[in-house]
C-alpha positions as CSV (number, residue, x, y, z in Angstrom):
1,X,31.7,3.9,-4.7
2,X,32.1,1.3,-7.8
3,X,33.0,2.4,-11.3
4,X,29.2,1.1,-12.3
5,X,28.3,3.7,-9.4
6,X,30.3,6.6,-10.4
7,X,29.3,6.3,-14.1
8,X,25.4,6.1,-12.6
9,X,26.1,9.4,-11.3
10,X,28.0,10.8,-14.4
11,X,25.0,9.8,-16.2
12,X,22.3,11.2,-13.6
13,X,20.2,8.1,-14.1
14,X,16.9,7.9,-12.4
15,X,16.5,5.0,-10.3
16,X,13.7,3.5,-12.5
17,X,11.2,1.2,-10.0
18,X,10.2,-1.1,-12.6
19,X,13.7,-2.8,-12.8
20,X,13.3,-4.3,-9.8
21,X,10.5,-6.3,-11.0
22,X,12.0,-7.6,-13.6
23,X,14.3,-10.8,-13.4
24,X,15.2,-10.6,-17.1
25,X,16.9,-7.5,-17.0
26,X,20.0,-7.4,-18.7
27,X,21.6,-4.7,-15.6
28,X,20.2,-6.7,-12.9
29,X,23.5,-8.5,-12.1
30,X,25.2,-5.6,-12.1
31,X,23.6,-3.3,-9.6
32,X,21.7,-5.7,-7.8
33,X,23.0,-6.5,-4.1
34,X,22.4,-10.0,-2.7
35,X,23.5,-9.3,0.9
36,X,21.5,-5.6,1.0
37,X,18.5,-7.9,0.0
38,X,18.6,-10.6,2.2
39,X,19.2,-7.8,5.2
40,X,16.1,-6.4,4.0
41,X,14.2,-9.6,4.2
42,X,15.2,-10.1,7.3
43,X,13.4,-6.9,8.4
44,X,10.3,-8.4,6.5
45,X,10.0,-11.7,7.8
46,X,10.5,-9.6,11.7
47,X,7.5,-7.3,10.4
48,X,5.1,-9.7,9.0
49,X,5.9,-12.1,12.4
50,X,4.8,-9.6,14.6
51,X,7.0,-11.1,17.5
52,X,10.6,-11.6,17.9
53,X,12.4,-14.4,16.1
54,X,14.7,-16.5,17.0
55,X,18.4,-17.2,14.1
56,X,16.8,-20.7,13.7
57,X,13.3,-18.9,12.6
58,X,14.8,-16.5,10.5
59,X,17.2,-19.0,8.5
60,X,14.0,-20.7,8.0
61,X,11.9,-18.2,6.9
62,X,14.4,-17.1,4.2
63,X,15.6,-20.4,3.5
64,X,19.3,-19.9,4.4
65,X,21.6,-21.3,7.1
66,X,21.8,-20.5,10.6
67,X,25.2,-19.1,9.8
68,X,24.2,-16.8,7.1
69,X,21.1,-15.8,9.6
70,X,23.0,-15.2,12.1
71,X,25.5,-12.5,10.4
72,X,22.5,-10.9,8.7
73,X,20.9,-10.3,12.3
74,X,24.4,-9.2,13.3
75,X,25.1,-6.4,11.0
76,X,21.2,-5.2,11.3
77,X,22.0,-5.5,15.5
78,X,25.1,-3.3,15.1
79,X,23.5,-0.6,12.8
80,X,20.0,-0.5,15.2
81,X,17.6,-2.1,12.6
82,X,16.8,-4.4,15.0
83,X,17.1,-5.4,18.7
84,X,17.4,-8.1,21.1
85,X,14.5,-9.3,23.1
86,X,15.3,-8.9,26.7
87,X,15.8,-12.6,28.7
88,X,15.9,-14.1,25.5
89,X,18.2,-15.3,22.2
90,X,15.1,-14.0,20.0
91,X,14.8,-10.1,18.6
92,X,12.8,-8.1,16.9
93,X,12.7,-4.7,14.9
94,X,14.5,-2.0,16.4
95,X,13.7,1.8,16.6
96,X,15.9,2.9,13.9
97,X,13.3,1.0,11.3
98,X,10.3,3.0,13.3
99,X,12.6,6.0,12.9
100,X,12.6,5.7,9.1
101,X,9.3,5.0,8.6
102,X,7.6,7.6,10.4
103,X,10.5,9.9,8.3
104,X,9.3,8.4,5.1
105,X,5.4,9.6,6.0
106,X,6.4,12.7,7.0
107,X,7.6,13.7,3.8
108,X,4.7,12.8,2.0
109,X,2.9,15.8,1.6
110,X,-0.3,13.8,0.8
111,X,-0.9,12.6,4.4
112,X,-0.6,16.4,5.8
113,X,-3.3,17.0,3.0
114,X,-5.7,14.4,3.9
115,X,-5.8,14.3,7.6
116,X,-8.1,17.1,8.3
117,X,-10.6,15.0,5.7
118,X,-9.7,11.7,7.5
119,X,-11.3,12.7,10.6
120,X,-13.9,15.2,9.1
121,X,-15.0,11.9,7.3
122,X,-14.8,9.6,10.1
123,X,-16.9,12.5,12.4
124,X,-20.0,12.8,9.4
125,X,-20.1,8.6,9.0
126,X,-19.3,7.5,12.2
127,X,-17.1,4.8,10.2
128,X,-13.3,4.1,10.3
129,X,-11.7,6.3,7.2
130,X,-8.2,6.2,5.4
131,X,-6.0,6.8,2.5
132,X,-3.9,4.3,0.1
133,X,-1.7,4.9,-2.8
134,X,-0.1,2.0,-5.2
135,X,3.2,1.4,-4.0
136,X,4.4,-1.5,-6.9
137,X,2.1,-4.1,-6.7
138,X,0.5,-3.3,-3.3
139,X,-1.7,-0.8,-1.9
140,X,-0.1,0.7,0.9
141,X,-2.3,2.4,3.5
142,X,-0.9,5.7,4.9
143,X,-3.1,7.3,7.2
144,X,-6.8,6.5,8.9
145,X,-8.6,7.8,11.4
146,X,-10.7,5.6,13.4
147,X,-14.2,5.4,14.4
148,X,-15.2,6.4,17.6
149,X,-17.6,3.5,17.8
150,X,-17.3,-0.4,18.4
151,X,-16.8,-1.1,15.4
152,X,-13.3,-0.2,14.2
153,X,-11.6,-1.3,10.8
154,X,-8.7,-4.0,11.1
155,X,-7.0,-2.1,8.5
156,X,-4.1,0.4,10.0
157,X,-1.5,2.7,8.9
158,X,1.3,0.4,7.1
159,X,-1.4,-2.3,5.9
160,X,-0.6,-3.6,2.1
161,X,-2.6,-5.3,0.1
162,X,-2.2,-7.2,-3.3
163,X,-3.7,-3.7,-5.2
164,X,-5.4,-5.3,-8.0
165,X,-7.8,-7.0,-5.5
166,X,-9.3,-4.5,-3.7
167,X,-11.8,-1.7,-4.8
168,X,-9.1,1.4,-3.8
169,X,-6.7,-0.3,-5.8
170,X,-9.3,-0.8,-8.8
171,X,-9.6,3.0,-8.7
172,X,-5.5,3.4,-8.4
173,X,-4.8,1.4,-11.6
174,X,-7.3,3.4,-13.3
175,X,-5.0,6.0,-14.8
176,X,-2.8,3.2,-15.9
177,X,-3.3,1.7,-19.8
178,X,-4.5,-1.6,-19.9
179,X,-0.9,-3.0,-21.5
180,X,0.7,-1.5,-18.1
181,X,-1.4,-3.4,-15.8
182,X,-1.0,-6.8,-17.8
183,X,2.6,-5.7,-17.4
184,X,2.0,-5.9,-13.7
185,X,-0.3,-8.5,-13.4
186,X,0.2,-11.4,-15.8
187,X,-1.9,-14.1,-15.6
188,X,-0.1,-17.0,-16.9
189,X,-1.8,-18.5,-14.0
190,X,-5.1,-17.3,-12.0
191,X,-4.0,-14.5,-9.4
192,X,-4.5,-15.8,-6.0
193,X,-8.1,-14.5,-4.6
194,X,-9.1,-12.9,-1.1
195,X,-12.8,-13.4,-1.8
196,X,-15.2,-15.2,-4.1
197,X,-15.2,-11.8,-5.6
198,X,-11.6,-11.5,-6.7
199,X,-10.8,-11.0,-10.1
200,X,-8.9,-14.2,-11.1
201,X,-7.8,-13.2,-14.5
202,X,-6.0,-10.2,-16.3
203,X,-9.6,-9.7,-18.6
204,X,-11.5,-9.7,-15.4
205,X,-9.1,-7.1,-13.7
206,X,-9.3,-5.1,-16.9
207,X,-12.8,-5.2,-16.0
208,X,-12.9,-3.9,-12.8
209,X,-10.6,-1.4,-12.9
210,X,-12.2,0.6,-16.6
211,X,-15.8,0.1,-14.7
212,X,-14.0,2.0,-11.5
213,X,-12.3,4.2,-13.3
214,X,-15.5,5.6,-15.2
215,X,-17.7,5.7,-12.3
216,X,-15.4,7.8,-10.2
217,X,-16.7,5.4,-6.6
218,X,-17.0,2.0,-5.8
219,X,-19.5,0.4,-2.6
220,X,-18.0,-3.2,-2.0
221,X,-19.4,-5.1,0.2
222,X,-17.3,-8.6,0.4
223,X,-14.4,-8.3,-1.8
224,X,-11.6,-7.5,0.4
225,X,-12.8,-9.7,3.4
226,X,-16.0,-11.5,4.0
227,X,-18.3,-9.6,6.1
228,X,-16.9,-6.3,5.4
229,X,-17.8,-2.9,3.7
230,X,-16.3,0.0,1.8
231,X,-16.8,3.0,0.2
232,X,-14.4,4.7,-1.9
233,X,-13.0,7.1,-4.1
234,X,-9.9,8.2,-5.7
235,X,-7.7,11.5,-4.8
236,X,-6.5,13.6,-7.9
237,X,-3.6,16.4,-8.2
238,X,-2.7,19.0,-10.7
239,X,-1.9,17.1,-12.9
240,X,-5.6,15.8,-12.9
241,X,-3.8,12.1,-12.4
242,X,-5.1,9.6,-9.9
243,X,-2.8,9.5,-6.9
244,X,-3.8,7.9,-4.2
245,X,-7.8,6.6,-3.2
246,X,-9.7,7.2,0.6
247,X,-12.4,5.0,2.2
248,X,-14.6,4.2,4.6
249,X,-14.7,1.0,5.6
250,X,-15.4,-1.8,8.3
251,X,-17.9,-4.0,9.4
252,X,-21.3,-4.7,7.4
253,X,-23.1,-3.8,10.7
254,X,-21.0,-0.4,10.9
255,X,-22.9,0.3,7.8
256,X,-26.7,2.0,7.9
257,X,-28.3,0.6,5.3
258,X,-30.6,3.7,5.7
259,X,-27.5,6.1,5.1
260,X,-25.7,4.6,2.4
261,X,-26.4,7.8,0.1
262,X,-25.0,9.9,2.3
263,X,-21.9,7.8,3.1
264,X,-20.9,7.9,-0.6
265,X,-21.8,11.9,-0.8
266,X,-19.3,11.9,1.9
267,X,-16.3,10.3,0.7
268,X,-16.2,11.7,-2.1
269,X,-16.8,15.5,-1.0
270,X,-13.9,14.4,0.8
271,X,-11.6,13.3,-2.1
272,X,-12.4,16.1,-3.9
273,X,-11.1,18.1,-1.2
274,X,-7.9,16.2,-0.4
275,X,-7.4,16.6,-4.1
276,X,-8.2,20.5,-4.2
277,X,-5.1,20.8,-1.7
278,X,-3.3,18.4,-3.8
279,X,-3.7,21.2,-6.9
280,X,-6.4,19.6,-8.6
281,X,-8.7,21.7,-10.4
282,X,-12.6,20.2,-10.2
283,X,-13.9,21.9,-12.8
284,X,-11.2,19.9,-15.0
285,X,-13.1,16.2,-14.3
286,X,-15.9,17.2,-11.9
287,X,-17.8,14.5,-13.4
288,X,-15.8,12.1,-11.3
289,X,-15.4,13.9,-7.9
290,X,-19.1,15.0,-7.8
């Protein structure tokens, strides 16, 4: 271990999230890695391909040479992060990386606790349901279960989305203070839309996410994809903090116009339960949970 590692210890410092979002900070060149990184995009650019890759794909994709690429893929071979595709000079992820992930969900007590409402939720609407939390910048979708009916959600366990444009993450920033979330979202320029209903600037955000927040639900039809429909609401623990938000969502034509009341009685019956297992006390903001 390095002396800046030892003295990290000494110290018991928190590893503090934040700091890796911010390029100005005055430890970054000291603890940050360069090769750890580029390994680790590497393992990114495999994931968001979907298929194997090829040295001259990955150089590319990370904008290095084939050498570089090729020692990168080399260590990650050796240490089983990722594989070689049979008959081929391509590879792909490998089954340590599926190992770790399914370790990292299994410790996180919140999927165990919203499972059982996943699929009770799923059974009452007939839609596909699932649970996000903010993960950084994203929303990160941990567990669903889907609908036993055509018309199944595109949205699966692993999915991330840019959290300050969708109506779970709305609900997910709305614990934060406003000065947190410019903090996370500057708009020096206008964020990058999904929709025509995308907030494209830091006062619209604002917007949405105070108007979420005091509602306690949102119905979107549109503003994550075209054509598509949600209902959600957010998951509280003892600590009567917003940790994590459910759905249901799909389709338009997944959606009974006719039902809509009933869908949104649903969810958030659900969340409150979720968040009852969570510690949450309903009496303590029951105005939000229903």
């Amino acid at each position: 271990m390095s002396d800046e590692g030892v003295q990290l210890v000494r110290e018991g410092r928190e590893f503090d999230s934040s700091e890796t979002n911010e390029a100005d900070n005055k430890n970054h060149g000291v603890y940050f890695v360069p090769g750890l990184h580029r390994g680790l995009l590497v393992l990114e650019a495999l994931a968001e391909a979907q298929k194997p890759m090829s040295i001259s794909d990955i150089a590319r994709a990370l904008g290095i040479t084939r050498s570089a690429a090729f020692r990168l893929v080399y260590t990650l071979r050796y240490t089983g992060f990722v594989e070689s595709e049979p008959d081929s000079k391509k590879v792909r992820l490998g089954g340590r990386v599926l190992s770790l992930g399914f370790s990292y969900l299994a410790g996180m007590s919140i999927i165990e606790a919203a499972q059982p409402d996943l699929d009770l939720l799923r059974d009452a609407t007939g839609i596909t349901s699932h649970i996000g939390i903010r993960d950084g910048r994203d929303l990160l979708y941990l567990a669903c279960a889907h609908s036993r009916s055509g018309f199944v959600s595109t949205i699966n366990v692993g999915s991330r989305f840019p959290v300050h444009l969708t109506p779970m993450g709305w609900l997910l920033l709305s614990d934060l203070a406003p000065r947190k979330i410019g903090e996370l979202f500057p708009d020096q320029q206008p964020y990058k839309a999904l929709t025509e209903y995308s907030p494209t600037t830091l006062e619209a955000l604002l917007d949405r996410v105070m108007r979420a927040g005091a509602q306690g639900y949102i119905i979107s039809r549109g503003i994550l994809e075209p054509g598509g429909s949600s209902i959600c609401a957010p998951v509280l623990n003892a600590q009567n903090k917003v940790v994590a938000a459910i759905d249901i969502s799909g389709p338009d034509i997944g959606f009974d116009e006719a039902r809509m009341d009933q869908y949104l009685s649903e969810v958030r019956a659900a969340a409150q339960r979720i968040s009852i297992r969570l510690g949450y006390t309903p009496a303590r903001r029951s105005d939000d949970l229903g």
